[in-house]
N, C-alpha and C positions, 0 to 999 in steps of 0.2 A: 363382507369384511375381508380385507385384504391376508393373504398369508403371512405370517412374520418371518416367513423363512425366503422373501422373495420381494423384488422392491419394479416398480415399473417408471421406468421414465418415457414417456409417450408410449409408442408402437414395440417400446421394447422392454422385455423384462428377463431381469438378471437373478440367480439366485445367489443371495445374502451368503458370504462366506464368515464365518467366527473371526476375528482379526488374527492377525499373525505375527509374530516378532519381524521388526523389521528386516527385512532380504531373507527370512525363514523361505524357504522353497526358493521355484523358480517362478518368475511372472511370463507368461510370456501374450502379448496383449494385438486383437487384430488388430489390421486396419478402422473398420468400424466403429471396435471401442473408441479407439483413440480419437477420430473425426467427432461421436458422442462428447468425449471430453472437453474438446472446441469449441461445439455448441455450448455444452455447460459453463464454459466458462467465458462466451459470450453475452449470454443472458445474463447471467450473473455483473458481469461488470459493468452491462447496460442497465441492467436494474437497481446495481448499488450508487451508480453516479446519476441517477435520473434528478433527485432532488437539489444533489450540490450542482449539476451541472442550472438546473432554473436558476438557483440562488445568484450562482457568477454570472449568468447571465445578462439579471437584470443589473449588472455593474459593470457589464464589459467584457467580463472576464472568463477566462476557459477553465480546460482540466489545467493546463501548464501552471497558468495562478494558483489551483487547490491544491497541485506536486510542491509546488515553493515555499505557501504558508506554510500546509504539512509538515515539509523537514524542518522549515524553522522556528516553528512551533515545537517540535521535537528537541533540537539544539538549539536552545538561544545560544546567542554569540556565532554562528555559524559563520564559519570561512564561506568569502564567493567563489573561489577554489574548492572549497568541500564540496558546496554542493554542484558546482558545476560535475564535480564525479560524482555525486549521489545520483543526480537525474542522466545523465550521461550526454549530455545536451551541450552544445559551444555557447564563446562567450556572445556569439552575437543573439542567439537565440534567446540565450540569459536575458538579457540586456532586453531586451521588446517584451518580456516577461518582468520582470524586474522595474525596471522604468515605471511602470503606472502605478505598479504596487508602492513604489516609494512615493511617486508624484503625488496621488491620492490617501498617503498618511498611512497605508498598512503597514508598511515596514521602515525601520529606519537602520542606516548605514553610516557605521562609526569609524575609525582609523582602530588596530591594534594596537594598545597599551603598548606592544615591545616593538613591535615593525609596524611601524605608521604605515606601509604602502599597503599592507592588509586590511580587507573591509570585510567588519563582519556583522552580521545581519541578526536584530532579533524583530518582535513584531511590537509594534506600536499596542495602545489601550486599544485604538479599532480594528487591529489585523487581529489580536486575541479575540475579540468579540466574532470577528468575521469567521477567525479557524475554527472555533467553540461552536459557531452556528453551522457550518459544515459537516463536521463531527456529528454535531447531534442528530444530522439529519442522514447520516447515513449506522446511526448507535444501534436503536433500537432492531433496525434488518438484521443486524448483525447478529446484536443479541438473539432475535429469535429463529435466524439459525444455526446459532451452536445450542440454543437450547431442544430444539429439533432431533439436530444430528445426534445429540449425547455427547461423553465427554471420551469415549472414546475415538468415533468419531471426530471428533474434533482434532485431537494427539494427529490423527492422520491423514487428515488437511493440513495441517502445518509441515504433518512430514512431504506432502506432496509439493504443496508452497516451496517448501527448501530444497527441494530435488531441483524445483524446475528457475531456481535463482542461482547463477555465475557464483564465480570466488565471491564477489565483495559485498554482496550480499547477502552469503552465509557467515562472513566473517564478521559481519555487522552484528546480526544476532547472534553468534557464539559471544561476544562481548558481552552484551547483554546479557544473557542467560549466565555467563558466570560473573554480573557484577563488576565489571570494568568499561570503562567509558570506552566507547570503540574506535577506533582507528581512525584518523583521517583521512578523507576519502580524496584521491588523483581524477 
């Protein structure tokens, strides 16, 4: 039986610290850690996209597809200016992204009600179905590792998520978190 006071990820084992008020002390982290982190969070993103990445596959389609539905699934109505700053990507890139998505019925693009020259984006009945089946296929991982981790743990993935996200991505979820629709993104 393993120590509870001690946790090993492969060849290495750390001992479990009681959590701390966030910036309480000083951190101060080696090299090694940090290269561990990397890993960690290679595996991770390789293991969370393993299902959606088959799924688009067998359609064509990349991660760039599953970043598009995603945010416009998130926003309907979304500006192609928003998200061109949400993903941080240009419009030509868009555009090679974008294109099959609408040519194949997942999305569709409307004029804005007040500035016609605005296109904005929600997802058709089959991009819902499509973003809904991507989703689900990466829900359950999720689920059972914040049920794993616990919920403190969990508070402190998010705080690390947020550390390692620019302004406009903390600004996004400070929105959120207090209930106002967030900013439009450049």
């Amino acid at each position: 039986m393993q120590d509870p006071t001690t946790q090993s990820f492969g060849s290495v084992k750390r001992e479990l610290q009681p959590a701390a008020a966030p910036g309480a002390g000083h951190l101060f982290l080696r090299e090694d850690e940090i290269r561990l982190a990397q890993d960690m969070l290679f595996f991770a993103l390789r293991d969370l996209t393993t299902a959606p990445d088959a799924i688009l596959a067998e359609l064509g389609f990349g991660r760039a597809h599953h970043r598009t539905l995603h945010w416009i699934a998130r926003r309907p109505g979304l500006k192609v200016g928003e998200l061109l700053g949400i993903l941080g990507i240009t419009k030509q890139s868009l555009t090679r992204v974008l294109g099959p998505l609408i040519t194949d019925g997942f999305v569709a693009q409307v004029p804005g009600s007040v500035d016609r020259r605005q296109r904005l984006l929600t997802l058709t009945e089959a991009g819902m179905a499509l973003e809904r089946r991507l989703f689900e296929a990466q829900r359950e991982r999720l689920i059972a590792a914040y049920r794993e981790a616990g919920g403190t743990a969990v508070d402190g993935f998010k705080r690390v998520l947020r550390g390692l996200m620019r302004d406009q991505g903390r600004e996004y979820f400070d929105a959120l978190e207090q209930n106002r629709p967030p900013k439009p993104q450049r």
